[in-house]
C-alpha positions as CSV (number, residue, x, y, z in Angstrom):
1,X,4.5,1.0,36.9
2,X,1.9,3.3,35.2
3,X,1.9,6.7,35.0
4,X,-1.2,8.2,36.4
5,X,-1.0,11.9,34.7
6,X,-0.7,9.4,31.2
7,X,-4.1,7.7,31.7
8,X,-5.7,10.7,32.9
9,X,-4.9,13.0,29.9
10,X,-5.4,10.3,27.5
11,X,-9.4,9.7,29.2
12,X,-9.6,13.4,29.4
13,X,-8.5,13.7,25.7
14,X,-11.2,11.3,25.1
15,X,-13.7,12.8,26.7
16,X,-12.6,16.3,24.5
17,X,-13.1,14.1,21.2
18,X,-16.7,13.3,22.2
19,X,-17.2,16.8,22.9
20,X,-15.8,17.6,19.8
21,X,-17.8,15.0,17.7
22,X,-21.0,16.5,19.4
23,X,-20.1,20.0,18.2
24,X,-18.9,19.3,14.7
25,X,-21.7,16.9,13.4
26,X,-23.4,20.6,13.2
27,X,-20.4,22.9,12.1
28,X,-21.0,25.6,9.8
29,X,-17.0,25.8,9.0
30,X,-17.5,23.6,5.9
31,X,-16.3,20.5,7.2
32,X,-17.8,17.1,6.0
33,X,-19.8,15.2,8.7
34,X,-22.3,12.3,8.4
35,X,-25.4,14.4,8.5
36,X,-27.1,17.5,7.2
37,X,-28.3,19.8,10.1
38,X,-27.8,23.6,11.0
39,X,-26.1,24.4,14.2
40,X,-24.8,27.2,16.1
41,X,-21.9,28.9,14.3
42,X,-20.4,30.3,17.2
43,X,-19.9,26.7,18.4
44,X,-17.2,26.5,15.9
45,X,-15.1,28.2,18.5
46,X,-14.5,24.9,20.1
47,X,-13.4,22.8,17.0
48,X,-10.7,25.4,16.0
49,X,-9.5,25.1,19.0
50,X,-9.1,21.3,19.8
51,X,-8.8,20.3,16.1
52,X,-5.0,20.8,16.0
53,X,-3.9,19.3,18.9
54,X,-6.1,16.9,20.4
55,X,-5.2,13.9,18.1
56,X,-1.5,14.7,18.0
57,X,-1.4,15.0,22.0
58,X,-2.8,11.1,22.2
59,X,-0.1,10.4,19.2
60,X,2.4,11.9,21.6
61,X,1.2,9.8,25.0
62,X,0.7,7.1,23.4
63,X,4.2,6.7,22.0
64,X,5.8,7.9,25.8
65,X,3.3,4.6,26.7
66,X,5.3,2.6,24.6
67,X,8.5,3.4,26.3
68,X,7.2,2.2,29.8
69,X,4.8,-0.2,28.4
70,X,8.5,-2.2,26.5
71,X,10.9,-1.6,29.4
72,X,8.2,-3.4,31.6
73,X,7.7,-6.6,29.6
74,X,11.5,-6.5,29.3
75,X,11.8,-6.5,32.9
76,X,8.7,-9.0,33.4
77,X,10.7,-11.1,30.9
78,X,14.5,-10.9,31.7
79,X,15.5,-14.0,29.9
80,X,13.7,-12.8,26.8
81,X,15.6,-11.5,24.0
82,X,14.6,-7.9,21.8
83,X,12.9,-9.9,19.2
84,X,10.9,-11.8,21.8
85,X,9.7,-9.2,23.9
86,X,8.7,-6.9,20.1
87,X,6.6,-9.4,19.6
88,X,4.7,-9.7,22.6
89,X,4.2,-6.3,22.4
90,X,2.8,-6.1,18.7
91,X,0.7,-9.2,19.6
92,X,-0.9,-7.1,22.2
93,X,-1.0,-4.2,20.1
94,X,-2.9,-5.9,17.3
95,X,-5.3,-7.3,20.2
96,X,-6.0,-4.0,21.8
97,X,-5.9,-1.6,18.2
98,X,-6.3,-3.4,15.1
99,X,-8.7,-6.4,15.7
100,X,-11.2,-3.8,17.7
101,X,-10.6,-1.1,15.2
102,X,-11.7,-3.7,11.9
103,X,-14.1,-5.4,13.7
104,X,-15.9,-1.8,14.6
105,X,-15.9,-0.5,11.0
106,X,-17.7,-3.1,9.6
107,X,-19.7,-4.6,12.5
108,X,-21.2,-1.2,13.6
109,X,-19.1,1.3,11.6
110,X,-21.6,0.9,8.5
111,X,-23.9,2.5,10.6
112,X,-22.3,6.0,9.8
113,X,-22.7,5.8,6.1
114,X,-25.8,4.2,5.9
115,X,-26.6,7.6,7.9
116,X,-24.6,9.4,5.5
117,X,-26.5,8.5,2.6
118,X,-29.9,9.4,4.3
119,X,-29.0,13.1,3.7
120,X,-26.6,12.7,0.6
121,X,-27.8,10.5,-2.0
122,X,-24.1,9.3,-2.8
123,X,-25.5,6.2,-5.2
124,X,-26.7,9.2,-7.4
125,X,-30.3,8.0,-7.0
126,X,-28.9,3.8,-8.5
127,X,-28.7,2.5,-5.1
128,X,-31.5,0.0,-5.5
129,X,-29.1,-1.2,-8.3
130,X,-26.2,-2.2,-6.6
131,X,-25.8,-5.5,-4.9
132,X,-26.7,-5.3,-1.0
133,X,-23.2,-6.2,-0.2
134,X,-21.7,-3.5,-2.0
135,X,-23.2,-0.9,-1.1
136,X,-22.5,-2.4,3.0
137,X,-19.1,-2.2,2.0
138,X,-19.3,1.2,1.0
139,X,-20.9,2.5,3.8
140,X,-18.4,0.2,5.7
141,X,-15.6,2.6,4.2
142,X,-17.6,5.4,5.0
143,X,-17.8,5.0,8.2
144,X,-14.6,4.3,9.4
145,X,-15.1,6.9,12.2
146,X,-12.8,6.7,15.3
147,X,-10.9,3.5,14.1
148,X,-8.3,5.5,12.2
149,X,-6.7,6.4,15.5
150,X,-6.4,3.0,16.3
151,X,-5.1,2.1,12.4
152,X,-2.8,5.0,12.4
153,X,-1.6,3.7,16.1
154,X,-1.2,0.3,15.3
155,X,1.0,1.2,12.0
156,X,3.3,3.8,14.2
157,X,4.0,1.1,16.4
158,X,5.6,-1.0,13.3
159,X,7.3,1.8,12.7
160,X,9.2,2.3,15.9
161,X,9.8,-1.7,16.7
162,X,11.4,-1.4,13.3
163,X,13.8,1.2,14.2
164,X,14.3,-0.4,17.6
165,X,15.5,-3.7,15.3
166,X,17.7,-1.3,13.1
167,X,19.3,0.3,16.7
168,X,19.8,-2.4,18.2
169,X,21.8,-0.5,20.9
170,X,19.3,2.5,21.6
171,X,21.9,4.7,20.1
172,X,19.0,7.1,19.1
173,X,17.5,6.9,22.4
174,X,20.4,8.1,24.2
175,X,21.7,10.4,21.5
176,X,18.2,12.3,22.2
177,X,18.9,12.5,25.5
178,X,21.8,14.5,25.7
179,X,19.0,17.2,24.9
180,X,17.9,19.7,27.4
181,X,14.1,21.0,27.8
182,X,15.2,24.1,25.7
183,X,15.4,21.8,22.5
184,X,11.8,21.4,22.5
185,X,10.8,24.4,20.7
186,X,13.1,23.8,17.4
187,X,11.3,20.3,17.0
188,X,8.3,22.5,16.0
189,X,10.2,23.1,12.7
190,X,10.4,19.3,12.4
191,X,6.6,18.8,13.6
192,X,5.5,21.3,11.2
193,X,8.0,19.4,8.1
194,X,6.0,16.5,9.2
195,X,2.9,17.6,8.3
196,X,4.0,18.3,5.0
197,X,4.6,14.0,4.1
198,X,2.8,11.2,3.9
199,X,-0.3,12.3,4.2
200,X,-3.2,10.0,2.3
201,X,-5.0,12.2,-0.9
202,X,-8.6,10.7,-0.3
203,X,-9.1,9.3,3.5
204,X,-7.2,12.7,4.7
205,X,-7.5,11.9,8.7
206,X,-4.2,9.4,7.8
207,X,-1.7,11.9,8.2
208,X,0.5,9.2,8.3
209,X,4.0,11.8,8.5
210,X,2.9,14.1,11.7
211,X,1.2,11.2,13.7
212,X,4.0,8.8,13.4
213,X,6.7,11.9,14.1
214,X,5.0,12.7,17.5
215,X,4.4,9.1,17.8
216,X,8.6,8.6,18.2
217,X,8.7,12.3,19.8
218,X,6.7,11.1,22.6
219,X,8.8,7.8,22.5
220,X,12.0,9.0,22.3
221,X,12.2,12.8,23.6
222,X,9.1,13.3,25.8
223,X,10.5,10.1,28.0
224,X,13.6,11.4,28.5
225,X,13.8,12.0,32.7
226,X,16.1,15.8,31.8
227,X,13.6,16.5,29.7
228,X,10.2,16.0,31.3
229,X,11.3,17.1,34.7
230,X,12.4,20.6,32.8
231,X,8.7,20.0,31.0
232,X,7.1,20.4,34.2
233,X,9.1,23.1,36.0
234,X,8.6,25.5,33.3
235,X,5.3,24.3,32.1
236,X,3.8,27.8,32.1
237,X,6.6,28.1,29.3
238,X,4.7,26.1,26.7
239,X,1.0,27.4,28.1
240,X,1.4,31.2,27.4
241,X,2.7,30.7,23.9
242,X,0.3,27.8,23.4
243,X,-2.5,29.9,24.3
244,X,-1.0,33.0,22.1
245,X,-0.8,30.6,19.3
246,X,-4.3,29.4,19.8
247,X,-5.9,32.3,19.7
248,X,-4.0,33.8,16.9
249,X,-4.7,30.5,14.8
250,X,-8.6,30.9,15.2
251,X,-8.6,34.7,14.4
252,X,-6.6,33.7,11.0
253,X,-8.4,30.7,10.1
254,X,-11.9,31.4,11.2
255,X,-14.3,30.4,8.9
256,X,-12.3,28.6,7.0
257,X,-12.2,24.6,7.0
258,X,-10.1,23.9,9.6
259,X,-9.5,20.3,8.6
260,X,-8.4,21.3,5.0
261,X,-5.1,19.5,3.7
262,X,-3.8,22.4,2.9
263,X,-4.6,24.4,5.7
264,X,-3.3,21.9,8.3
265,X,0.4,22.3,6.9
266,X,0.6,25.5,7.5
267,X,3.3,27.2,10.3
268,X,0.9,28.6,12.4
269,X,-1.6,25.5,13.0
270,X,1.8,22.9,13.5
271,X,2.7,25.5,16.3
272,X,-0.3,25.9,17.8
273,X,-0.3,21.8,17.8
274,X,3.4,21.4,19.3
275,X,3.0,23.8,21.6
276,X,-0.1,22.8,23.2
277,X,1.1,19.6,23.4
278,X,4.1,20.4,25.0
279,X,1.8,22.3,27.8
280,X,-0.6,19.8,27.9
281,X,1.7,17.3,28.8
282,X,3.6,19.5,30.8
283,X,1.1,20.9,33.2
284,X,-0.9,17.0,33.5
285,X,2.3,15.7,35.0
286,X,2.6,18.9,36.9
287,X,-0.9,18.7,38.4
288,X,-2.6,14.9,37.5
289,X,-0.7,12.5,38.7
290,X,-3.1,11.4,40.8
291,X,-5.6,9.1,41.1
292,X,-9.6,10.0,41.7
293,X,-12.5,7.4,41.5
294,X,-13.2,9.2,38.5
295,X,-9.9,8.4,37.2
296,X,-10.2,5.3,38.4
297,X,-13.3,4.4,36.5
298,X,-12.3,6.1,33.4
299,X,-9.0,4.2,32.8
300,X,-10.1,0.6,31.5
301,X,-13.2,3.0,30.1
302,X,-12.1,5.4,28.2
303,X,-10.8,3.8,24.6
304,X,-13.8,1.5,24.5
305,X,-16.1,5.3,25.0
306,X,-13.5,6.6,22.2
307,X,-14.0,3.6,19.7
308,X,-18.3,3.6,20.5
309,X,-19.2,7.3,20.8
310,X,-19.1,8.0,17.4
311,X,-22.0,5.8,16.0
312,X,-24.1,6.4,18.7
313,X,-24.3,10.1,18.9
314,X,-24.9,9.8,14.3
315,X,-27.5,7.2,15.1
316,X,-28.9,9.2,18.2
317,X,-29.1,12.2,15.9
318,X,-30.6,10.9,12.7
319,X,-33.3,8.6,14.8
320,X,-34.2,12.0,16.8
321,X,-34.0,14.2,13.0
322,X,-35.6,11.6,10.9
323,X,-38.6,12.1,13.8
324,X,-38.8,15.4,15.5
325,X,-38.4,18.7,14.5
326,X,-35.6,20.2,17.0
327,X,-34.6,23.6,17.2
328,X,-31.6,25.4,16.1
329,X,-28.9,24.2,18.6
330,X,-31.2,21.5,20.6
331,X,-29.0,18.3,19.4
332,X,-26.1,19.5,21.5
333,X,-27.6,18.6,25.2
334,X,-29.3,15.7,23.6
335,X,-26.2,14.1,22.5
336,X,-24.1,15.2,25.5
337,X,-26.8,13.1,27.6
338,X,-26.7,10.5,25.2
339,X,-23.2,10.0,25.3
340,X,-23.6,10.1,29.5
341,X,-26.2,7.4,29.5
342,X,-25.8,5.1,26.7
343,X,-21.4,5.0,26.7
344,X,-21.4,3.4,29.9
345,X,-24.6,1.3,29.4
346,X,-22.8,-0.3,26.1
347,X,-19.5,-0.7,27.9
348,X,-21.1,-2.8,31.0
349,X,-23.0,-4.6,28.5
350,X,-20.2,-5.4,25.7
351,X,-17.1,-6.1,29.1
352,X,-19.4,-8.5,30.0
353,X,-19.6,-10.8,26.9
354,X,-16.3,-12.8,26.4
355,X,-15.8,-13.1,22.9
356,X,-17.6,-9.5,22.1
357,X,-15.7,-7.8,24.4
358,X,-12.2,-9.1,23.1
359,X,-13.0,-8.1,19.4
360,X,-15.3,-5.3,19.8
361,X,-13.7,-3.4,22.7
362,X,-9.7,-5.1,22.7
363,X,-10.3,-6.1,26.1
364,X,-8.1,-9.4,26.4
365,X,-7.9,-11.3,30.0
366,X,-5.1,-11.1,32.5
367,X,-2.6,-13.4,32.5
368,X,-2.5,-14.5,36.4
369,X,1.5,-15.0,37.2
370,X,1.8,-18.1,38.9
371,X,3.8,-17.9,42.3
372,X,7.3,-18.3,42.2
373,X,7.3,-15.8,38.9
């Protein structure tokens, strides 16, 4: 059974990362983007505040996902064995994550750093002297975008079947739930520790140690029945101090890159991260688990909009730039209404080609259960 308040936090998660994409392709906090154009520093406001959290929120959903999406193919498959049912799950992980997210980068990913090197002459003005495929490779790289989510998901999921292999008897699993709601604040220490490991020097978005730790929090803690239901009572719990830490963190780190290595293992910013995961989880089961149209719509939607959004709104922006003089601050309702009208366009256009739309957007057909099964 799926968990409506899960879909509907990970689409309105989403639907925050396009925000924030639109926002800080024009930040004035120092943080690299894809092109070269002045925005509105008080805009800024927004990035400090969703950078934190956002990423490690979906980290967190998407490993409570795996704990409903493995105890339903075990139940679909009851004569099945553990090794059987991992890998139809990692076959359907690799369909829906890894094949999209490698296919993107270099069938439209490019895109980005060819963009990138309109404004930042990275070739060091000896482009024209480097083979054509090269230098697509490079851009390739450069414009990985959005698909390290799915990367980073894909290798957290590896992670956990491999310590569901080692404990073989969900010893772990049960161990964590002996814990009550009021252990949830202490794992900041180990969220924060986290942050501190594994973490790649060059492509710094694979924080490999604090996704793959919320990853198995979400999996392991945030599943646990004791545990959520105490989640939702006292949601307002993990708000306030959320909101406390929020605002503190953007006072403190204001002008500042936000996305720094350094600054992202500090205290404060893991906090601000755990706790406003913690509430945002919370208060969505409290208050959106439910089902809309909208909702409805945005389910199957909203990872093909997350893997898309990116090179459209750089190409929307550097056809509009490389043309027309906009105005300080004029790019952000362009993009927001390009992301409106051309998201869905692509998606109805991409869902309805059958090849394209497995590798491109990880859309695979159902399997129709034959009667009797």
């Amino acid at each position: 059974m799926r968990k409506a308040y899960i879909d509907n936090l990970r689409s309105g998660i989403i639907l925050l990362v396009i925000l924030y994409h639109i926002i800080y392709l024009f930040n004035s906090a120092g943080v690299i983007t894809n092109v070269v154009i002045s925005g509105i520093p008080q805009m800024d406001a927004v990035l400090y505040i969703l950078y934190p959290w956002f990423m490690i929120c979906l980290f967190a959903l998407a490993g409570m996902s795996a704990k409903y999406a493995l105890e339903r193919l075990a139940g679909e498959n009851t004569d099945a064995d553990r090794k059987t049912v991992h890998r139809s799950y990692i076959r359907s992980r690799a369909s829906k994550l890894l094949v999209p997210a490698v296919v993107g980068i270099f069938l439209y990913g490019w895109s980005a750093g060819y963009v990138t090197c309109q404004y930042t002459d990275f070739f060091g003005g000896q482009g024209d002297q480097i083979p054509f495929f090269v230098r697509y490779l490079i851009f390739a790289l450069c414009g990985i975008g959005p698909a390290w989510f799915a990367i980073q998901l894909f290798l957290a999921t590896l992670v956990l079947l491999l310590l569901r292999r080692i404990d073989k008897q969900d010893r772990l699993y049960a161990l964590c739930g002996k814990a009550g709601p009021a252990v949830l604040p202490l794992l900041t220490l180990l969220v924060w520790g986290s942050a501190q490991i594994l973490n790649l020097p060059v492509v710094e978005v694979f924080r490999n140690g604090i996704y793959i730790c919320t990853f198995l929090l979400g999996y392991y803690v945030l599943t646990q029945e004791r545990i959520l239901q105490g989640m939702v009572k006292w949601w307002y719990m993990f708000a306030i101090p959320a909101v406390l830490l929020g605002m503190a963190y953007v006072i403190v780190f204001w002008g500042q890159n936000y996305a720094a290595a350094e600054n992202l293992k500090g205290l404060l910013v893991n906090a601000y991260a755990w706790f406003m995961t913690l509430a945002v989880i919370a208060a969505g089961h409290r208050f959106l688990d439910r089902e809309t149209a909208f909702t409805r719509y945005m389910r199957p939607r909203s990872f093909a909009f997350y893997l898309l959004h990116y090179f459209v709104l750089v190409l929307v922006t550097y056809g509009i730039d490389s043309r027309f003089t906009v105005p300080t601050g004029g790019f952000y309702p362009i993009l927001i209404a390009a992301a409106v009208i051309l998201l869905p366009l692509l998606y109805e256009i991409l869902s309805r080609i059958p090849v394209v739309r497995r590798l491109v957007l990880g859309i695979t057909p159902r399997v129709k259960k034959q009667p009797g099964k």
